[in-house]
Backbone as ProteinMPNN parsed JSONL, in Angstrom:
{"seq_chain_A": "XXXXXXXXXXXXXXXXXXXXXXXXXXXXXXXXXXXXXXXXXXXXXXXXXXXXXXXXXXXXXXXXXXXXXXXXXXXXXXXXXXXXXXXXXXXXXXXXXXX", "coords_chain_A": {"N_chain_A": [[-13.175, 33.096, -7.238], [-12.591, 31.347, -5.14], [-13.756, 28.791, -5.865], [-12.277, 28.157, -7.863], [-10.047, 27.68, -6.615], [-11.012, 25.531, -5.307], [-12.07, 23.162, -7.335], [-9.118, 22.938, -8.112], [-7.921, 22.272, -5.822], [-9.156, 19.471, -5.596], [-9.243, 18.018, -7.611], [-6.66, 18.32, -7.728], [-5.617, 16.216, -5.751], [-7.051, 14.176, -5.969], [-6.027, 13.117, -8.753], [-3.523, 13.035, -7.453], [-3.718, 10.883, -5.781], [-4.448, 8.471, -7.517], [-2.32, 8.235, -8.87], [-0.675, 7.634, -7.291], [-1.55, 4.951, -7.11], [-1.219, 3.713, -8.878], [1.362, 4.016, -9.863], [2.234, 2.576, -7.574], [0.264, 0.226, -6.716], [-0.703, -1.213, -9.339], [1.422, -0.945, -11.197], [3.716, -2.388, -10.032], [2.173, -5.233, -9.366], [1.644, -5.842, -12.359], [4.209, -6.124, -13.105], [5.629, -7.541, -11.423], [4.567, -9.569, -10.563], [3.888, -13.298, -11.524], [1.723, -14.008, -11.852], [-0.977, -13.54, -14.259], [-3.4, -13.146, -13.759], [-3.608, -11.868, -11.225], [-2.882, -8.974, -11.869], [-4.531, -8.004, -13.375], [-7.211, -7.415, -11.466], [-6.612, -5.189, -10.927], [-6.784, -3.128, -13.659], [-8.018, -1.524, -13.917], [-7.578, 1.105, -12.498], [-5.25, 2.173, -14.031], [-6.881, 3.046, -16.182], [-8.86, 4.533, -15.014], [-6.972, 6.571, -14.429], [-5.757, 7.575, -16.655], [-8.321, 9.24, -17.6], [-8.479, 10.499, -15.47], [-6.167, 12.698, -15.545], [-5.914, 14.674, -17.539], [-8.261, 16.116, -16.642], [-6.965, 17.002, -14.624], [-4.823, 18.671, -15.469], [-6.433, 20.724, -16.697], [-7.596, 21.84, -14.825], [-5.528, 22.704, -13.216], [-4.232, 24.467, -15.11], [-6.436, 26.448, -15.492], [-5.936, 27.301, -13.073], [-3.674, 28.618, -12.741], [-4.156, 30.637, -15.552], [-6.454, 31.811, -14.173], [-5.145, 33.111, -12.014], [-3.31, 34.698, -12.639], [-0.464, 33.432, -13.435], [3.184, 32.691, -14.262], [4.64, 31.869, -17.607], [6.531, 29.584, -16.686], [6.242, 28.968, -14.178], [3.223, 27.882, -14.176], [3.791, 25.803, -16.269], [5.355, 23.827, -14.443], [3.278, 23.631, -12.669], [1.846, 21.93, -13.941], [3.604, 19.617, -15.054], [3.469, 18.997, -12.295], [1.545, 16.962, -11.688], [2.795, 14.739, -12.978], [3.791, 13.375, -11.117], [3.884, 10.899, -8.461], [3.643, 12.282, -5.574], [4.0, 15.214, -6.379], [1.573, 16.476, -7.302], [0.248, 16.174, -5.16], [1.614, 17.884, -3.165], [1.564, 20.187, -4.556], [-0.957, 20.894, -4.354], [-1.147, 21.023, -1.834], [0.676, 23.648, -0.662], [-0.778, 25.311, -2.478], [-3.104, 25.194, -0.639], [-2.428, 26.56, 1.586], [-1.705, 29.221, 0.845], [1.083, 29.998, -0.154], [2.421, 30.087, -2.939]], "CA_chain_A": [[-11.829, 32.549, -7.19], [-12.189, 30.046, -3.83], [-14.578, 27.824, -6.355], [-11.558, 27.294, -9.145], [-9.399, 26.862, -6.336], [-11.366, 24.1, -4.504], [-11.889, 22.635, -8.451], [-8.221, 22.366, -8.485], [-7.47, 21.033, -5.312], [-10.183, 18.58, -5.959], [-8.81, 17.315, -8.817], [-4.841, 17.812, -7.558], [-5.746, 15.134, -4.677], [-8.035, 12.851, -7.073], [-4.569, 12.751, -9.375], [-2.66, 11.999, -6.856], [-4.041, 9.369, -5.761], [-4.576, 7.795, -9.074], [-1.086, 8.293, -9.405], [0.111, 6.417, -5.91], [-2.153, 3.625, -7.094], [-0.888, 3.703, -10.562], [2.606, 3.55, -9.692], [2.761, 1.468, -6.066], [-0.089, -0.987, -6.697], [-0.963, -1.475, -10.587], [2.705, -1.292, -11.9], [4.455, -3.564, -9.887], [1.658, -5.894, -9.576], [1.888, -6.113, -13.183], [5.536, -5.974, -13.451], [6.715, -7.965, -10.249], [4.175, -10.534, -9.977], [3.656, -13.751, -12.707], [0.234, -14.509, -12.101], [-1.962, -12.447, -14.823], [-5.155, -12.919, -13.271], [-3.492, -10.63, -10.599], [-2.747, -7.862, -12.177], [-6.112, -7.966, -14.23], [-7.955, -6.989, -11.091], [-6.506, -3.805, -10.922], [-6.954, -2.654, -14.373], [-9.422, -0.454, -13.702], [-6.259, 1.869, -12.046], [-4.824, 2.981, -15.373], [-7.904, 3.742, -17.081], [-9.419, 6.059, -14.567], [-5.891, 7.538, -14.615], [-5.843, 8.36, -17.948], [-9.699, 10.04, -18.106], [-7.673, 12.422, -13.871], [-4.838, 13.177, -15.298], [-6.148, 15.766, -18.147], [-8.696, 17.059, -16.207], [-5.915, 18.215, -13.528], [-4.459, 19.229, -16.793], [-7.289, 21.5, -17.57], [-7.828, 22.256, -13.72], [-4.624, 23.614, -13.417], [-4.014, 25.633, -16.711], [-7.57, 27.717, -15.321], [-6.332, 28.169, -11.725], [-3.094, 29.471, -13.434], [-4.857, 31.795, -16.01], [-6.968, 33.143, -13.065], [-3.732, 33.622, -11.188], [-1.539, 35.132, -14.084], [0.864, 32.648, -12.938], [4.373, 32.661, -15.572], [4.841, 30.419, -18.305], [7.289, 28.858, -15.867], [5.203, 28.475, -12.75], [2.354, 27.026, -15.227], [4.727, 24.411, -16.489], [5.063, 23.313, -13.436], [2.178, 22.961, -12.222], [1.145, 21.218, -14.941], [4.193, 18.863, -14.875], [2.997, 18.131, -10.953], [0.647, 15.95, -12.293], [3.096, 13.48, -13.362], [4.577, 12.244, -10.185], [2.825, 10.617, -7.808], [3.221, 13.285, -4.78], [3.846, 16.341, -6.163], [0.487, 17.286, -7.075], [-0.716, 16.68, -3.461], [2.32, 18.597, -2.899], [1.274, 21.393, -5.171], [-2.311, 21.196, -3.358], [-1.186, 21.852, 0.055], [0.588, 24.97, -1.229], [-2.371, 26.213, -3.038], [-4.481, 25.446, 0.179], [-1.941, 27.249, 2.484], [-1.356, 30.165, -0.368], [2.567, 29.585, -0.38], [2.627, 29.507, -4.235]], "C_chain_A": [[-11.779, 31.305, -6.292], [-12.884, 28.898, -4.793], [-13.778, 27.228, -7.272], [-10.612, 27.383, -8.122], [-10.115, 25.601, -5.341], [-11.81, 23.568, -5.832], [-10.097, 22.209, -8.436], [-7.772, 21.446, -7.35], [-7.67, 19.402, -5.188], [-9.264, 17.37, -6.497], [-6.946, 16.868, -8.345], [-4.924, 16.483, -6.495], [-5.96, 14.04, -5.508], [-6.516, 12.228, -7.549], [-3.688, 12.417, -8.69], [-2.616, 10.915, -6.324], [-4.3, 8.489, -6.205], [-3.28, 7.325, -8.813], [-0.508, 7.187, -8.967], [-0.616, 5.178, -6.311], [-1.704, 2.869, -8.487], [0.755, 3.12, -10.36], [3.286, 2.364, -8.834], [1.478, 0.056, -6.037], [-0.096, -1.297, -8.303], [0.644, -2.042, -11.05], [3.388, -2.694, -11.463], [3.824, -5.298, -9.571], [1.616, -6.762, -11.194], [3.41, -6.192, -13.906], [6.45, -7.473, -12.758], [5.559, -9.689, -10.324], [3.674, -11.713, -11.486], [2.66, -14.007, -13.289], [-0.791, -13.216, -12.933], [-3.125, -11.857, -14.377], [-4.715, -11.688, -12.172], [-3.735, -9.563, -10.65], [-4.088, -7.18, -12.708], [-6.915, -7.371, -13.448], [-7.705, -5.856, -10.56], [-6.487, -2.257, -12.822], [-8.114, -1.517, -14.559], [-8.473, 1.119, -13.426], [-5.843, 3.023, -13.244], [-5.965, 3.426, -16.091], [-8.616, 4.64, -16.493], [-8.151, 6.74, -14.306], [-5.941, 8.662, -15.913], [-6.908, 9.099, -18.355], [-8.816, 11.018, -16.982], [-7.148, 12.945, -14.579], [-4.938, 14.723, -16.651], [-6.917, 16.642, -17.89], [-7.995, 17.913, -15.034], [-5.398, 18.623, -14.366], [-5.78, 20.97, -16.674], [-7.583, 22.611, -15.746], [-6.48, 23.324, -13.506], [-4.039, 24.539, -14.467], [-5.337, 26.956, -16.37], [-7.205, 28.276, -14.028], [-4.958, 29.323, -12.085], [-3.48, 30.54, -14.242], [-5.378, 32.262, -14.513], [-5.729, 34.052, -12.161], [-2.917, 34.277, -11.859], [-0.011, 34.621, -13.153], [1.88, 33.354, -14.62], [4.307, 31.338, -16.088], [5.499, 28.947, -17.4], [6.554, 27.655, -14.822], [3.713, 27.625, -13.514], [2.956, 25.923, -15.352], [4.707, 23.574, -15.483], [4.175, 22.799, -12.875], [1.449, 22.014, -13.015], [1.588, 19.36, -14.662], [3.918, 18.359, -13.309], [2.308, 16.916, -10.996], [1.135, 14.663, -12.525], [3.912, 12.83, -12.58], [3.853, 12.333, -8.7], [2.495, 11.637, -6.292], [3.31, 14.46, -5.115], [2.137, 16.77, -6.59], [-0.533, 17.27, -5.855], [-0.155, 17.922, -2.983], [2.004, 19.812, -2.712], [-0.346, 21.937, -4.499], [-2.217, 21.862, -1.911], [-0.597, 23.189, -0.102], [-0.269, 26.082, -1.298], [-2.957, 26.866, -1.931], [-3.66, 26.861, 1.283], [-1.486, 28.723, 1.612], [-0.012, 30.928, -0.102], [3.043, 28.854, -1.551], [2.271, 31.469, -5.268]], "O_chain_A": [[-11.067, 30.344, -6.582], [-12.484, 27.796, -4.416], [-14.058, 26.103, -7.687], [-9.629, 27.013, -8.765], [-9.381, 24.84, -4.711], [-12.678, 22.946, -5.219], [-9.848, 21.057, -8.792], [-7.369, 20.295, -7.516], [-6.905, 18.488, -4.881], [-8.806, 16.323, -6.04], [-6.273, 15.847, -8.482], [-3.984, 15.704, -6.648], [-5.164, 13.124, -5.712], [-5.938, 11.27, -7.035], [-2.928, 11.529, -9.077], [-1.706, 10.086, -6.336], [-4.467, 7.483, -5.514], [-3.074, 6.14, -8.551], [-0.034, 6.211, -9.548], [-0.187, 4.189, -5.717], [-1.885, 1.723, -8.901], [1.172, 2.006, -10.676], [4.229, 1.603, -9.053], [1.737, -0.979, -5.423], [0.986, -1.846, -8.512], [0.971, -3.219, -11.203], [3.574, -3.71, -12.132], [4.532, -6.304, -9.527], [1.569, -7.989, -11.278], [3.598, -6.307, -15.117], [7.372, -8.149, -13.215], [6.06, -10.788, -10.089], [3.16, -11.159, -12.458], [2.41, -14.197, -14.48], [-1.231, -12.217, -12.363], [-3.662, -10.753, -14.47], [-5.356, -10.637, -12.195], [-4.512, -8.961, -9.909], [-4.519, -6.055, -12.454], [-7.66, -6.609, -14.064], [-8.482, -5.404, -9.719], [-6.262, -1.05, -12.899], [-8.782, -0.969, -15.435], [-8.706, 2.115, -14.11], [-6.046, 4.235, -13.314], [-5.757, 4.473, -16.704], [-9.081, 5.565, -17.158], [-8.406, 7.832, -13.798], [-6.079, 9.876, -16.062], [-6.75, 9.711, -19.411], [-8.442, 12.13, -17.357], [-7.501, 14.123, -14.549], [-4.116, 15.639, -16.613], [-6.831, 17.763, -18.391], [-8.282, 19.036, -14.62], [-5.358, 19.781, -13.952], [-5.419, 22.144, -16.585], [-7.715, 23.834, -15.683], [-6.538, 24.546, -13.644], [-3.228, 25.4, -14.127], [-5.274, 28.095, -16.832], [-7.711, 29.32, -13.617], [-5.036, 30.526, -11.836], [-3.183, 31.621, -13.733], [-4.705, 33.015, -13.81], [-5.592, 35.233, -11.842], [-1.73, 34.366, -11.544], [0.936, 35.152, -12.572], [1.52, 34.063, -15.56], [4.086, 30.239, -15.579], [5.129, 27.774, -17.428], [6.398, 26.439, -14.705], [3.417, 26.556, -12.98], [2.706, 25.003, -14.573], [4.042, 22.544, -15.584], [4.157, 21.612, -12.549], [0.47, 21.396, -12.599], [0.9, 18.385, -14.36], [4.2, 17.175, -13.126], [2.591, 15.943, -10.296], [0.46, 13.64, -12.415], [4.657, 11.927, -12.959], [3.441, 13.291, -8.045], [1.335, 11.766, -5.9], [2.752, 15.204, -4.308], [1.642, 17.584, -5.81], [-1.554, 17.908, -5.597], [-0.82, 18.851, -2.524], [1.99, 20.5, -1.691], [-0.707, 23.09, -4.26], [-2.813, 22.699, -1.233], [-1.335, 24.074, 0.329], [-0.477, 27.134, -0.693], [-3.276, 28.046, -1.783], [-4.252, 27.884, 1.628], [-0.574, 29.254, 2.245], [0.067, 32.137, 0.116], [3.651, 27.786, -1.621], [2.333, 31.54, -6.495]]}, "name": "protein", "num_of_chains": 1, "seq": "XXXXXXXXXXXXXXXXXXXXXXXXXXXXXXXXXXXXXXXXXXXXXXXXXXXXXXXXXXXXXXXXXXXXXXXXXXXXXXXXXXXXXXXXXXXXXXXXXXX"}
């Protein structure tokens, strides 16, 4: 059990920090600023996002099964994933086992 939860926290950290980089540098770099070449040298950001963000997908859906979490509490955790602190959030939880 301690091996699929240090797999998930792993991964819940990794994703979140994708996330914070995804949202607070990538986006508004490419949103806020005119110069292309800018933004260009963070493209790298979104694409290792998109390979994290299904394996915390997959990370969390196994620490759930092991846990017979509820459909509910699953959901959730799943949905953590998609904003940039809760799945640290959902990590410190885990680690402190206040979940």
């Amino acid at each position: 059990m301690n091996k699929i939860i240090l797999f998930f926290r792993f991964w819940a950290l990794w994703a979140g920090a994708m996330s914070l980089l995804l949202w607070f540098l990538y986006m508004p770099a490419k949103y806020l600023v005119s110069d292309k070449n800018f933004y260009e040298q963070f493209i790298w950001i979104p694409i290792v996002h998109g390979f994290t963000y299904p394996v915390y997908l997959i990370a969390a859906l196994i620490l759930c099964i092991a846990k017979r979490k509820s459909l509910l509490s699953t959901g959730l955790f799943l949905l953590a994933g998609t904003l940039p602190v809760a799945s640290i959030w959902i990590e410190r939880r885990v680690k402190s086992g206040r979940w």
